[in-house]
DOSE-363156 format. One record per residue (C-alpha): x, y, z. Coordinates in steps of 0.02 Angstrom, whole numbers, padded with zeros to 5 digits, always signed. Layout:
BEGIN
XYZ...
END
This chain:
BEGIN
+00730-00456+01371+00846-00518+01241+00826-00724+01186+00913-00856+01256+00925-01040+01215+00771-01106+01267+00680-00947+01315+00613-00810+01205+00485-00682+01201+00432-00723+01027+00395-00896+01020+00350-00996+00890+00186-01046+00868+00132-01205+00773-00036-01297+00732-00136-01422+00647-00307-01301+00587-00257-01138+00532-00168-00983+00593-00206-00773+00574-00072-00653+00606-00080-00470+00568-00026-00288+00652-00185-00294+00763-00271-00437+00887-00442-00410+00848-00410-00390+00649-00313-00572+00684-00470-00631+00798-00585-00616+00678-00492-00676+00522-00477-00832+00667-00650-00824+00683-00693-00852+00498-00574-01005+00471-00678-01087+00602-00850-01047+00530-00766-01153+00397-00689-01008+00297-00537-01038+00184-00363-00896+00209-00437-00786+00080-00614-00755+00167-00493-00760+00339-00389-00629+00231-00531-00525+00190-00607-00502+00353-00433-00457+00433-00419-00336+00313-00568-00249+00328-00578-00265+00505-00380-00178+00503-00469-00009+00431-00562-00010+00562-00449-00056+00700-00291+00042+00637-00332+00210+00568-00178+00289+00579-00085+00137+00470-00240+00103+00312-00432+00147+00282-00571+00119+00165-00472+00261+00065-00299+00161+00036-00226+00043-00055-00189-00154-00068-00050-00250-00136-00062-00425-00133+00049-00571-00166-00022-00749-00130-00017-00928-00143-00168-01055-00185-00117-01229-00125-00265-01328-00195-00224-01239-00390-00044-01235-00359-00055-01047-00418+00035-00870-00359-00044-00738-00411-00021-00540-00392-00174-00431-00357-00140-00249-00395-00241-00155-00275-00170+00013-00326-00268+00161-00364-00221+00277-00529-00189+00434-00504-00342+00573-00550-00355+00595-00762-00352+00788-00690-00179+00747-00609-00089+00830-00760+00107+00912-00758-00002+01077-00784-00131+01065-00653+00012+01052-00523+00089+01197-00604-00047+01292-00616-00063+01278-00428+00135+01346-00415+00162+01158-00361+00316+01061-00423+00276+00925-00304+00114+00846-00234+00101+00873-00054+00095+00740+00055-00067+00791+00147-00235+00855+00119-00347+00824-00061-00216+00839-00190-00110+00669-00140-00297+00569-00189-00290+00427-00289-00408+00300-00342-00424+00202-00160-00398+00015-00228-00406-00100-00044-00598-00110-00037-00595-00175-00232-00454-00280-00217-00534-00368-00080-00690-00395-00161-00608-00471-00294-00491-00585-00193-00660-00638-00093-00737-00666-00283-00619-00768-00360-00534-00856-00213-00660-00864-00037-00786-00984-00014-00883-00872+00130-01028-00754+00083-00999-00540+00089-01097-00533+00249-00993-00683+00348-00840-00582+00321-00874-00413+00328-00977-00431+00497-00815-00396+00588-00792-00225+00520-00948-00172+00525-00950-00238+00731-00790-00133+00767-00850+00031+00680-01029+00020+00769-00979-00040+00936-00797+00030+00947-00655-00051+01004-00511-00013+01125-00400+00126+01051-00228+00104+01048-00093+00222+01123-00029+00258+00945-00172+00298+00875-00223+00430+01017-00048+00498+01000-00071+00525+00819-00248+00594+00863-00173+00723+00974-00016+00788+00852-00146+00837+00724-00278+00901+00829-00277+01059+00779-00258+01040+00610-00409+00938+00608-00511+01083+00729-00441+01227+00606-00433+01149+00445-00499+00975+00420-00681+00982+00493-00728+00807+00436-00600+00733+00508-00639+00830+00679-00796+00744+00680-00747+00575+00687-00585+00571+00776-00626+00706+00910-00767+00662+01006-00840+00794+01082-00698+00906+01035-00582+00813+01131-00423+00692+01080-00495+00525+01139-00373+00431+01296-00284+00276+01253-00374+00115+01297-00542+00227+01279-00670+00118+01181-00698+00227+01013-00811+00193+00859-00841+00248+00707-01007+00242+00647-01005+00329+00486-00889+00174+00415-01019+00078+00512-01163+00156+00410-01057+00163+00242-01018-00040+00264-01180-00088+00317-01250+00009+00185-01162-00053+00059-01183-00258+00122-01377-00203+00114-01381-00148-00069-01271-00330-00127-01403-00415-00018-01535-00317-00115-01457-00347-00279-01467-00524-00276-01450-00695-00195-01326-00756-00295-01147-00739-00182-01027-00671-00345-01165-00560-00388-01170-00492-00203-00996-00467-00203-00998-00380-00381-01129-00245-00306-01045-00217-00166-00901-00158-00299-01006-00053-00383-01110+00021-00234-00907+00078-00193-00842+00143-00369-00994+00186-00472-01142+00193-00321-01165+00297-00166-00998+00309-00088-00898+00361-00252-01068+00485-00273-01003+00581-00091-00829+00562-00138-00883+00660-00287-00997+00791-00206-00864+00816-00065-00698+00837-00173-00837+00960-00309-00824+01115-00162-00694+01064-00022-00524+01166-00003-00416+01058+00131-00274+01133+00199-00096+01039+00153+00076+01029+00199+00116+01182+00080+00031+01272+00227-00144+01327+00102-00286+01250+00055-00321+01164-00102-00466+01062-00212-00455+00872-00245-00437+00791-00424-00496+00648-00397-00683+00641-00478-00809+00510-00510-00764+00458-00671-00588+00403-00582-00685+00286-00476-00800+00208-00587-00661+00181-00735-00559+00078-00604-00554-00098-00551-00430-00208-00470-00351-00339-00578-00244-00512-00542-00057-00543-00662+00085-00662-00613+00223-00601-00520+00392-00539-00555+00496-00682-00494+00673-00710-00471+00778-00874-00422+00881-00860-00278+00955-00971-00158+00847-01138-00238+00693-01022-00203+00574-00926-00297+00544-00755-00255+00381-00665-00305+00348-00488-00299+00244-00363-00366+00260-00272-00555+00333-00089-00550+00185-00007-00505+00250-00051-00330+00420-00045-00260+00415-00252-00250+00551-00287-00394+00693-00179-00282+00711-00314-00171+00717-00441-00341+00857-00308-00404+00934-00321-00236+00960-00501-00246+01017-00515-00430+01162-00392-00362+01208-00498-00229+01186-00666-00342+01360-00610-00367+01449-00611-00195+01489-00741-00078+01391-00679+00064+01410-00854+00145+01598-00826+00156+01584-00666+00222+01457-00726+00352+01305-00652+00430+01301-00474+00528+01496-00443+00484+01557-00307+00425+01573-00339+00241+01406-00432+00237+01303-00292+00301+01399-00158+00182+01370-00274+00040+01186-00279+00065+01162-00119+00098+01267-00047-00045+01167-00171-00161+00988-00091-00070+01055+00081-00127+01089+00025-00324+00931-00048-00335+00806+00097-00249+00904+00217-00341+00853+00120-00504+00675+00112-00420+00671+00321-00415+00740+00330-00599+00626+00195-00704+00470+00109-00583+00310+00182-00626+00127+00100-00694+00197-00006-00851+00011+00047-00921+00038+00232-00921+00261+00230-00942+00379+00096-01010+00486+00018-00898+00631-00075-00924+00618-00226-00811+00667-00377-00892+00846-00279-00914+00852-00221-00749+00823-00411-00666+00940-00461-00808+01121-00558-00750+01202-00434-00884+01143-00264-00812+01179-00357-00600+01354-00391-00673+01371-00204-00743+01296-00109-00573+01389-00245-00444+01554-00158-00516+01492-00016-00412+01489-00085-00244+01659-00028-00184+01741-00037-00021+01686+00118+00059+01505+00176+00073+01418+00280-00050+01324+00445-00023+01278+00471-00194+01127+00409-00285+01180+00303-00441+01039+00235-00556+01084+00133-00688+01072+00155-00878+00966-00022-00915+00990-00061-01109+01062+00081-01148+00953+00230-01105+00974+00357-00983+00909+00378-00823+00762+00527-00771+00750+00589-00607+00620+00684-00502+00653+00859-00468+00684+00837-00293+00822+00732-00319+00957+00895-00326+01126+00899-00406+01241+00771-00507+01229+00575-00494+01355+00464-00543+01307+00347-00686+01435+00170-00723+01567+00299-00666+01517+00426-00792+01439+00611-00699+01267+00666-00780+01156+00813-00735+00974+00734-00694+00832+00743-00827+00661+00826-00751+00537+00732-00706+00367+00722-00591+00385+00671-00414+00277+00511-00391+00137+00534-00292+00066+00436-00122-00099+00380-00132-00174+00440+00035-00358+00480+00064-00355+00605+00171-00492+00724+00264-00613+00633+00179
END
């Protein structure tokens, strides 16, 4: 039903208390849950969170990753935290060749990195909750033991990798088909080796000590350096998990990955736009396209060509191809490769690329040449691109990699 003046079916919602939204009602119900147990939005945070690995398989996990951009009121403070896994030391140019790889697949052990969410929300629950571990990771541990109604998309997803998980991925058999079967939509399903693995690891912080920082600190390091980073080890040692390259191949990722890793707070990349101030992540995410996208656009008068017309949407959009074609040439982890990024959010290098939004749409991918130096490319990126109107053959380069945990 499309919205109408007085009527819509999104509504907004408003209050006086506090408020939890996120991609599932029970991950949203419980983050509820701990504002009124007298929680603050980072301990309501946290236990959404976790409570979302449990809840939403098929979208994150205990094995993923965590970027975070926030706001503290009360210290008048945004703050980044990086929840992003490195890639394995054994990740080398090499190993991938020596597999006959000149990309890493998608699937299976090889696309491992470092999983940063449980980490990053310890930390956030460290430095910025007020709750204890065990008042905010109840939910998740509930959910996992008990189960919880599964939705349609995840047994849909269940089902289109069924056999892949019967033939190939054992493990994953295990938990996601129940007695060998895909489980119905609506079906209550749990999951109670997270269960055990959570619970365990809220018993050891308990055991640790009283003291709420220190609990939260072993719960860390019962995850990195303890007994779940110990079977991450053991498993990836021996397994061969079929991929997307249709064989099966050992992980890199090994213990000494886990244990040298830890989540970290920075500022944000910000840019001014519009009398606001727009904060996004450093370019070991994708966050500072949209920051690149708006220093093009700094330049046009999108107000004159108003909203959903024809010149405002190809403005945008050729802007949004400029600046994720800069992202595949120059983002990576500033503390492994340099990246330019104070010249590419600069108004010299916006003026430069914004001479390349031209009437008609481009197909090609253009990155820019930020103070002077040329552009690399990923192998998959085939033939010529276009730089400031000038044609160069692409330099070679690694694909970057995703940062799935899978079959594990």
């Amino acid at each position: 039903m499309a919205d109408i003046p007085g009527f819509t079916t999104r509504p907004e919602l408003a209050g006086t208390f506090g408020m939890v939204a996120s991609t599932h009602w029970l991950a949203s119900a419980a983050g509820m849950a701990v504002l009124e147990h007298g929680g603050n939005a980072f301990d309501a945070a946290v236990a959404a969170g976790l409570a979302l690995q449990v809840v939403e398989p098929h979208l994150n996990g205990p094995g993923g990753e965590v970027p975070v951009i926030a706001h503290h009121a009360g210290r008048g403070e945004t703050f980044v935290l990086c929840g992003q896994g490195t890639a394995p030391a054994a990740a080398t140019l090499q190993a991938f060749a020596g597999l006959g790889l000149d990309l890493v697949p998608g699937s299976g052990l090889l696309a491992a990195c470092v999983p940063g969410s449980f980490g990053a929300w310890m930390l956030m629950l460290r430095e910025f909750g007020s709750l204890r571990l065990r008042d905010v990771m109840g939910y998740a541990i509930g959910y996992a033991a008990s189960g919880y109604p599964l939705l349609p998309a995840i047994s849909w997803g269940i089902a289109s990798v069924a056999e892949l998980f019967r033939d190939h991925w054992p493990s994953s058999a295990e938990v996601y088909l129940p007695g060998g079967r895909v489980p119905a939509p609506g079906s209550r399903f749990a999951n109670p080796a997270l269960a055990a693995t959570y619970q365990r690891i809220l018993d050891e912080a308990e055991a640790a000590s009283q003291d709420r920082d220190e609990q939260i600190e072993a719960a860390r390091r019962a995850y990195y350096e303890g007994f779940v980073a110990e079977a991450i080890a053991v498993y990836l040692a021996s397994a061969e998990v079929m991929d997307v390259t249709g064989r099966p191949h050992r992980g890199l990722l090994s213990y000494a990955d886990l244990a040298g890793w830890h989540p970290r707070l920075e500022e944000p990349l910000t840019y001014e736009f519009g009398g606001l101030t727009v904060c996004k992540t450093r370019p070991w995410g994708q966050g500072p396209v949209f920051l690149q996208q708006l220093a093009l656009l700094d330049g046009f008068d999108l107000a004159a060509m108003g909203p959903g017309t024809a010149d405002f949407v190809h403005t945008v959009t050729e802007c949004g191809k400029l600046a994720f074609a800069d992202r595949e040439a120059w983002y990576g982890d500033p503390d492994f490769t340099d990246v330019p990024v104070k010249a590419l959010l600069s108004a010299g290098y916006a003026e430069e690329r914004r001479r390349l939004v031209g009437p008609e749409a481009s197909a090609a991918l253009r990155p820019g040449a930020p103070d002077g130096r040329m552009p690399r490319l990923p192998d998959f990126v085939a033939g010529a691109f276009t730089i400031l109107g000038r044609s160069s053959m692409r330099n070679r380069r690694p694909a970057p990699r995703n940062c799935l945990m899978t079959a594990l």
